[in-house]
C-alpha positions in Angstrom: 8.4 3.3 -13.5 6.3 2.7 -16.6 7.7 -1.0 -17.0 4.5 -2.4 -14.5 2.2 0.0 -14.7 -0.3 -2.9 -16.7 0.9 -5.7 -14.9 -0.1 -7.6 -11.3 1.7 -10.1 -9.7 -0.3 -13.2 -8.0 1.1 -15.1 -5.3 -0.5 -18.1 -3.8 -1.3 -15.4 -0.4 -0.8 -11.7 -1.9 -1.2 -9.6 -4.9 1.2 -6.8 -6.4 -0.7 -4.2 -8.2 0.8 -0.8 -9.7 0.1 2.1 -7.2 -3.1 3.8 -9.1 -4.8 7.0 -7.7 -7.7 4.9 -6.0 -4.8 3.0 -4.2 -4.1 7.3 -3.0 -6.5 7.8 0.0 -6.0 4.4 2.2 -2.2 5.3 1.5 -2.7 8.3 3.3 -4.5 7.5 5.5 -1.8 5.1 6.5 0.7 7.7 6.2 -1.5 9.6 8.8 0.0 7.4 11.8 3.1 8.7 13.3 4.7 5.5 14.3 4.2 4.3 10.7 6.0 7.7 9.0 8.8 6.9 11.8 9.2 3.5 10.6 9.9 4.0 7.2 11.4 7.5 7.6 8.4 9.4 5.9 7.7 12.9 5.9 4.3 13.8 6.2 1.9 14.9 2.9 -1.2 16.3 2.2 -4.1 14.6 0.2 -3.4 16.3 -2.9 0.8 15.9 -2.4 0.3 12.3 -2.2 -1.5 12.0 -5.7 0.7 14.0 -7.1 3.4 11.6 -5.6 1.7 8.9 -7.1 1.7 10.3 -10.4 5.7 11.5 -10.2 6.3 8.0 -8.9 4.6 6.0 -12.2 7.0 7.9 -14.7 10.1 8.2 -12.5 12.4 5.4 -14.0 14.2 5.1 -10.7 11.7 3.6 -8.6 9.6 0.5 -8.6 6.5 0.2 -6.7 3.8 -2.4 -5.8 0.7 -2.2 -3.7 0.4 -5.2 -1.8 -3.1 -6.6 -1.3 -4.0 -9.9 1.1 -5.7 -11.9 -2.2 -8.8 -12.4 -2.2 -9.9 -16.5 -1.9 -11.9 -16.1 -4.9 -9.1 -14.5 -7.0 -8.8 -16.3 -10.0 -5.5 -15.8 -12.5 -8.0 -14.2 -15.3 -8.2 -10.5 -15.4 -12.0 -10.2 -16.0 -13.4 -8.9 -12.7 -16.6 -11.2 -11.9 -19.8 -9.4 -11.1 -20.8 -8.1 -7.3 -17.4 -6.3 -6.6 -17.2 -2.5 -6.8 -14.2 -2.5 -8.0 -10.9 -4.4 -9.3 -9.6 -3.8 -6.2 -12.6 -5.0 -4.2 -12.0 -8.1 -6.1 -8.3 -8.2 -5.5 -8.6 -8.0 -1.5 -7.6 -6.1 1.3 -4.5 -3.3 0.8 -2.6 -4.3 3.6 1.0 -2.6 2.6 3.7 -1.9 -0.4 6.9 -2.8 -1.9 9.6 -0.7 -3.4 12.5 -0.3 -5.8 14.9 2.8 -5.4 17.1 2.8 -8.0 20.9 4.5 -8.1 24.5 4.1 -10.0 26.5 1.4 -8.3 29.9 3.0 -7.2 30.8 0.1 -4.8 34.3 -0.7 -4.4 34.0 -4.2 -4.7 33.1 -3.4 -8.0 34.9 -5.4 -10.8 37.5 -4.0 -13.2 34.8 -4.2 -16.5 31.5 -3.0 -14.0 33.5 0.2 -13.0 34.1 0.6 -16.7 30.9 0.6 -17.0 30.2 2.4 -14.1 27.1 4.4 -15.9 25.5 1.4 -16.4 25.3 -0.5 -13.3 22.8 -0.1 -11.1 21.8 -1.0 -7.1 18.6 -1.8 -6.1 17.3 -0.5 -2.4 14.4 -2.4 -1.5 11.7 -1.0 1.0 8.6 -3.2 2.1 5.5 -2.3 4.6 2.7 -4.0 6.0 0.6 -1.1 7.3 -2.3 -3.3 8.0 -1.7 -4.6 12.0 -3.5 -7.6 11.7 -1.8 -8.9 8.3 1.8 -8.6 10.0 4.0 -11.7 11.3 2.2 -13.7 9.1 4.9 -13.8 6.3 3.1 -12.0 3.8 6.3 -9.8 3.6 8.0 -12.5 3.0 6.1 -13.9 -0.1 5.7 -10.2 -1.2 9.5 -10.2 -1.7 9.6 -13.1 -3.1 7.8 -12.3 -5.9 8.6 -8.5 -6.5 12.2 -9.9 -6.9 11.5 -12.6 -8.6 9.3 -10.0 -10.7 12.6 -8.2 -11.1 14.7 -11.1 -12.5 12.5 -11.6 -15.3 12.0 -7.9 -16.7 16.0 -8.5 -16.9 15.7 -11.1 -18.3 13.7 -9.8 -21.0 15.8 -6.5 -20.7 19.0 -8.5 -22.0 16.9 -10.1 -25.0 15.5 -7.6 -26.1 12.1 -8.4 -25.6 11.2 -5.0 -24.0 10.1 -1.6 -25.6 11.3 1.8 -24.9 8.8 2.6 -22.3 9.9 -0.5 -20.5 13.3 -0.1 -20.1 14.8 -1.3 -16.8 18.7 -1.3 -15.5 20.9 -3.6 -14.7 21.6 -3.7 -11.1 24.1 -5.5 -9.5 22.7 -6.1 -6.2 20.1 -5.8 -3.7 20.4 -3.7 -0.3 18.2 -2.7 2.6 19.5 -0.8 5.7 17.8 -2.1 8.9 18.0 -0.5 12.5 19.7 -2.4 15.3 16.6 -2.9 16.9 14.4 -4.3 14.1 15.3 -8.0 14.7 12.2 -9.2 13.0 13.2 -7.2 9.6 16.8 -8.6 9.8 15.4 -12.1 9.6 13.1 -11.7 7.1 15.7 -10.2 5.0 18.5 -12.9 6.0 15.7 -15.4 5.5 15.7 -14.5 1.7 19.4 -15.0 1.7 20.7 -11.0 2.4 24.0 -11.0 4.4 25.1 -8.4 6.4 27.9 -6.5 4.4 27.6 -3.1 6.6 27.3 -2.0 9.9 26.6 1.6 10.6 27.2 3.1 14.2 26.6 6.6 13.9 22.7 5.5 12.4 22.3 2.3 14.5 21.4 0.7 10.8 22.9 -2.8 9.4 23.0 -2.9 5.6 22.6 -6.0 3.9 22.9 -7.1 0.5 22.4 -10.1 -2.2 24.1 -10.0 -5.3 20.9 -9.9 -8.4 22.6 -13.4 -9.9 22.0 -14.9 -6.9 18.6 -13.6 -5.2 16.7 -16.9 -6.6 17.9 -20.2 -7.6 15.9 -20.8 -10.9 12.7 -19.4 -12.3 10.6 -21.3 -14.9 6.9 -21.3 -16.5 4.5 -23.5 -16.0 3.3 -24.4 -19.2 0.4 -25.8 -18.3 -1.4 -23.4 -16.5 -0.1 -20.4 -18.6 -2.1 -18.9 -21.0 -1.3 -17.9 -25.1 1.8 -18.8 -24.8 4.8 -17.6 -27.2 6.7 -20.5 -29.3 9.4 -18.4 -29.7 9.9 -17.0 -26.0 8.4 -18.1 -22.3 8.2 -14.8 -20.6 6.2 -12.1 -21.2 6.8 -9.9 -24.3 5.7 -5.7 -24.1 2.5 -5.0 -25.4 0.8 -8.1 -25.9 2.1 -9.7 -22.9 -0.1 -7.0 -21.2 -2.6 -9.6 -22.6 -1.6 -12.4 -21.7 -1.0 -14.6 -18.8 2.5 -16.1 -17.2 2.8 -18.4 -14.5 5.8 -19.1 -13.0 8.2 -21.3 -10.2 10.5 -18.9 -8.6 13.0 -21.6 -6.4 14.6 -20.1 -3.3 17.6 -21.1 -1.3 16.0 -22.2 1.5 12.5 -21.7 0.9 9.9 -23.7 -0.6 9.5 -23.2 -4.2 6.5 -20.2 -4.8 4.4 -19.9 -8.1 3.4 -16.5 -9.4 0.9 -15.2 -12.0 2.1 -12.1 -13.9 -1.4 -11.2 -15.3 -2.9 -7.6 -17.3 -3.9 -5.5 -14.6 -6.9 -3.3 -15.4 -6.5 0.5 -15.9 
């Protein structure tokens, strides 16, 4: 999806960055490890497969997807990278993992009378996180990487239903959240009923749990912080197409029963 593909996301413990081709080889490298591939039901590719993967994946307007990097100390909220660092992504941090979006028509039959109407329109969100790096797991760095991809989310529909987004950007209205989580994955299921996902689905035959959270609920408010964003718009706080690519947000996403979490969405290098 095209809609992030200048953007990075800056938590006060991770980063979000578009999956790029240099972001290819540690990908599959991790995508080498059999217990990983089992774990999130990958089949395995070759070098070349997986670029071209990565390149399907940045146009397909079905699917969302973050690399997640343990942020570097030094990180600042500028998007200038500072001299003695190979690399942007040297500067970012470690790639420890990433976060997805999968995309599909909601046909649910809890559905109201005026979303089955518009049936075409409505969309579900299946969300998919790993933390391929050993040593960065039970930290909750999964945690604050969902946190801010969906808080991420709410504000590109935000902007969706103003208007404030080009062509290229165009994102769907979903309707809810879901992930499907194996009987046996306790630690997943409380994450995920940690961020306020109830169980709604329980299947035997795959030893899987759904849960969802409905997209008007997922966070309790998100707001800018003036102060410590940069060029700001008069006419509008979040971040408009092209020139937001320019510019920097910060924001307050408030959770249920977290602690509130502040986020830079910041131009992300090419």
């Amino acid at each position: 999806m095209r809609v992030n593909e200048q953007t990075a996301i800056i938590g006060p413990r991770v980063v979000l960055v578009p999956y790029r081709k240099e972001h290819v080889p540690q990908y599959h490298e991790w995508m080498s490890d059999q217990e990983l591939r089992e774990s999130t039901a990958s089949e395995p590719l070759s070098l070349q497969e997986e670029y071209e993967m990565c390149e399907r994946w940045a146009l397909d307007q079905d699917k969302l997807t973050f690399i997640i990097f343990a942020r570097n100390p030094c990180l600042s909220r500028t998007s200038d990278q500072p001299a003695g660092y190979k690399s942007y992504s040297d500067y970012l941090g470690q790639m420890i993992g990433d976060v997805n979006l999968f995309i599909s028509p909601d046909e649910s039959s809890d559905s109201t009378a005026a979303e089955t109407a518009q049936s075409s329109h409505i969309y579900k969100g299946e969300l998919e996180i790993m933390i391929a790096s050993a040593q960065h797991r039970k930290l909750g760095l999964a945690t604050e990487a969902l946190q801010l991809f969906i808080s991420y989310i709410q504000i590109i529909s935000l902007l969706q239903s103003h208007s404030l987004v080009g062509s290229t950007s165009y994102f769907p209205t979903l309707s809810f959240f879901f992930v499907k989580i194996a009987f046996s994955n306790t630690i997943s299921q409380g994450l995920f009923e940690k961020l306020g996902f109830e169980k709604k689905i329980t299947n035997k035959i795959f030893e899987e749990h759904e849960y969802r959270l409905n997209f008007s609920e997922s966070a309790i408010t998100i707001t800018i912080d003036r102060k410590n964003s940069l060029k700001q718009s008069e006419e509008t706080d979040e971040i408009l197409d092209d020139q937001a690519h320019r510019e920097i947000r910060v924001y307050e996403s408030k959770w249920k029963d977290n602690n509130p979490i502040q986020m830079a969405v910041v131009p992300c290098p090419m």
